[in-house]
N, C-alpha and C positions, 0 to 999 in steps of 0.2 A: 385855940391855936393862934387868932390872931392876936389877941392879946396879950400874946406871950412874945409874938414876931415886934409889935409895938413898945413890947417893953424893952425887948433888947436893944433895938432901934432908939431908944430912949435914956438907956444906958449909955452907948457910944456917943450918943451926940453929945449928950452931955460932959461926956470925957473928953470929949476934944474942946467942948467950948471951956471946962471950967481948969483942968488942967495945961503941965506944960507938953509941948510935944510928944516929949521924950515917955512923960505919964502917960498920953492916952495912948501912942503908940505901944505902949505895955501890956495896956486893959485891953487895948482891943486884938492885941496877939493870943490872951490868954480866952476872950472869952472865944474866938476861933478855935483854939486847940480845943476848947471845952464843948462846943459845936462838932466840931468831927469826931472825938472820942463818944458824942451820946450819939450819933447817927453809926456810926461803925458797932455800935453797943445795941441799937436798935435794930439793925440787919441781921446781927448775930444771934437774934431770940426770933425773930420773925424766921429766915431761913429754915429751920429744921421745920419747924412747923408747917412750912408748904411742903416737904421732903414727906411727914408726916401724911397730912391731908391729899398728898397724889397716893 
């Protein structure tokens, strides 16, 4: 887990360091939407399951 936190972190930085603004500002919108669409994707399997298990 944390080396997955690290690598995204590692992603962006580097998109702001080797790109121009406008680019990392891009990258780092998209990896956001792609952050909340898998947490919103992970609540949606988890939930019934506790619905289940009560």
């Amino acid at each position: 887990m944390f080396s997955f936190l690290r690598f995204l972190k590692h992603i962006t930085l580097s998109a702001w360091k080797n790109a121009t603004p406008i680019q990392a500002a891009l990258i780092t919108a998209i990896l956001l939407v792609i952050i909340i669409i898998l947490i919103i994707s992970v609540v949606q399997v988890i939930v019934p399951f506790t619905y289940i298990a009560i």
